[in-house]
Residue frames as qw, qx, qy, qz and C-alpha x, y, z in Angstrom:
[[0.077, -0.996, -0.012, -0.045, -10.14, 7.48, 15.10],
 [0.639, 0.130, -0.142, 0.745, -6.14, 8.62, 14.52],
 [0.390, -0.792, 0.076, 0.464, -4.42, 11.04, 16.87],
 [0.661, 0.474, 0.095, 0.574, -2.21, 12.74, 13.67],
 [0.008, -0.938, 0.054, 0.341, 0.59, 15.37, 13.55],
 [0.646, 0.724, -0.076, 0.231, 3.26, 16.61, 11.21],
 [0.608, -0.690, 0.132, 0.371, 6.95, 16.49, 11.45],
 [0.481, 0.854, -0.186, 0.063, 9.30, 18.77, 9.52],
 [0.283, -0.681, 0.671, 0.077, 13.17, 17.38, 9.57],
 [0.478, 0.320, -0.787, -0.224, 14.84, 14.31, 8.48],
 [0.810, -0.312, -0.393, -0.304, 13.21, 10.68, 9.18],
 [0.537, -0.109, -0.651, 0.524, 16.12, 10.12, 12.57],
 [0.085, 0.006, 0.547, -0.833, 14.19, 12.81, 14.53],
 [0.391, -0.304, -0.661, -0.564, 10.84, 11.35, 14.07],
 [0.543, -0.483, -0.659, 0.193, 10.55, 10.15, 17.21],
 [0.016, -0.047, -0.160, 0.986, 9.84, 13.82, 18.22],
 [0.438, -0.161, -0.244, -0.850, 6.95, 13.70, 16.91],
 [0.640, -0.224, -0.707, -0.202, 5.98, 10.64, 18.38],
 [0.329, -0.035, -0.527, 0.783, 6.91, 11.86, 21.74],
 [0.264, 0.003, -0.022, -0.964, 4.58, 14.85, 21.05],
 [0.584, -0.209, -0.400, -0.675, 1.50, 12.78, 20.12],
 [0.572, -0.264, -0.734, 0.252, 1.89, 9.93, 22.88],
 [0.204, -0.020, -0.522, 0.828, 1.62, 13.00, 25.24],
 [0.387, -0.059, -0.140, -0.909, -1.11, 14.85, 23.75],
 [0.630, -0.216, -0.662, -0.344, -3.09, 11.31, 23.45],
 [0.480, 0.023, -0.656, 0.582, -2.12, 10.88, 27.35],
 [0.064, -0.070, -0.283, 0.954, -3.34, 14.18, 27.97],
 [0.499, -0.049, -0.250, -0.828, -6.53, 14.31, 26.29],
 [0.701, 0.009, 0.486, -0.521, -7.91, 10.82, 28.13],
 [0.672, 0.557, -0.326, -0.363, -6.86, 8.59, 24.93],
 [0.613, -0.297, 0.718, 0.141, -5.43, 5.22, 24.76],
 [0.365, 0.404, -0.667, -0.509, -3.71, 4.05, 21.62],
 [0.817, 0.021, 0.562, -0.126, -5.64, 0.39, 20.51],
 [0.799, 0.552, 0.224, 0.083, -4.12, 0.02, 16.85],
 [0.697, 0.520, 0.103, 0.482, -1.46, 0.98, 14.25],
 [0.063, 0.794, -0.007, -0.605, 0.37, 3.93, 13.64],
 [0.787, 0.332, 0.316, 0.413, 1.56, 5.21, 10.56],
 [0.084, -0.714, 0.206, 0.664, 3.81, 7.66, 8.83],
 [0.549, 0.778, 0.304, -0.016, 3.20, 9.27, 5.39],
 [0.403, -0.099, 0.313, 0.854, 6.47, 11.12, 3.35],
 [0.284, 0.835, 0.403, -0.245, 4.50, 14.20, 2.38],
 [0.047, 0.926, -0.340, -0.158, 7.87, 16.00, 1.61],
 [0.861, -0.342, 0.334, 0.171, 10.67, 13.84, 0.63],
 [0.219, -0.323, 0.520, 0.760, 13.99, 13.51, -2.04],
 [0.284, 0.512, 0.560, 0.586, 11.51, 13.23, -4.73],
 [0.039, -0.884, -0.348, -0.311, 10.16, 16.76, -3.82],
 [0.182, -0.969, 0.160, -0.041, 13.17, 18.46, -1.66],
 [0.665, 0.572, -0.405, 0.259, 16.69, 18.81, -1.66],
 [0.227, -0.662, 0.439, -0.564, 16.80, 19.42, 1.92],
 [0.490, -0.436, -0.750, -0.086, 16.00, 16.66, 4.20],
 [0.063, -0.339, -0.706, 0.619, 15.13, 19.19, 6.87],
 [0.339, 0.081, -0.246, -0.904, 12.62, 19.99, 4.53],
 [0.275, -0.131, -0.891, -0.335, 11.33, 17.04, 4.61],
 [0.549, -0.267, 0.085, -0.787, 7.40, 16.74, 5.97],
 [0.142, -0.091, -0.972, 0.163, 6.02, 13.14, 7.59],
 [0.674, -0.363, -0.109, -0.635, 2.45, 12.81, 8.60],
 [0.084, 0.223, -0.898, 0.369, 2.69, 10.91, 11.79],
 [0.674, -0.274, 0.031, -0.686, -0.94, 9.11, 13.03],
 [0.121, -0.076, 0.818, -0.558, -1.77, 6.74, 15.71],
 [0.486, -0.450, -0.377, -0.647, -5.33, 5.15, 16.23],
 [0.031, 0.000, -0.774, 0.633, -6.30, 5.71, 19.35],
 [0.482, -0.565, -0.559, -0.369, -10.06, 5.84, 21.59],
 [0.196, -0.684, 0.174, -0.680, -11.53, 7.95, 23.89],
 [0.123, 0.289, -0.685, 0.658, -10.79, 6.68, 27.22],
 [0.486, -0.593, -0.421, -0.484, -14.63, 5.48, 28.80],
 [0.000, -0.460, 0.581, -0.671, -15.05, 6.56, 32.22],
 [0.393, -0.304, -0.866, 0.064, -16.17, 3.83, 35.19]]
């Protein structure tokens, strides 16, 4: 199971997004046990911008088991 979200900007503010999901996963009872990864969804081959650019940003995490 991946925790995933999406970050729109160039690849030096990623770690926004990673901020964002480590919290949510935090919040929701989740502990990361694996990878992460990031995807270029948007990038120079497809914009001119880079704060156009798009990232897919996932984590695999599990659900937290309560004692």
């Amino acid at each position: 199971m991946y925790a995933t979200t999406f970050h729109k900007g160039d690849y030096e503010t990623t770690y926004l997004a990673y901020k964002r999901l480590i919290k949510y996963i935090e919040f929701n009872n989740y502990v990361v046990v694996g990878n992460e990864y990031e995807d270029a969804l948007l990038d120079t081959c497809t914009k001119k911008s880079e704060e156009e650019y798009l990232t897919r940003v996932s984590i695999q995490v599990e659900k937290l088991k309560k004692i």
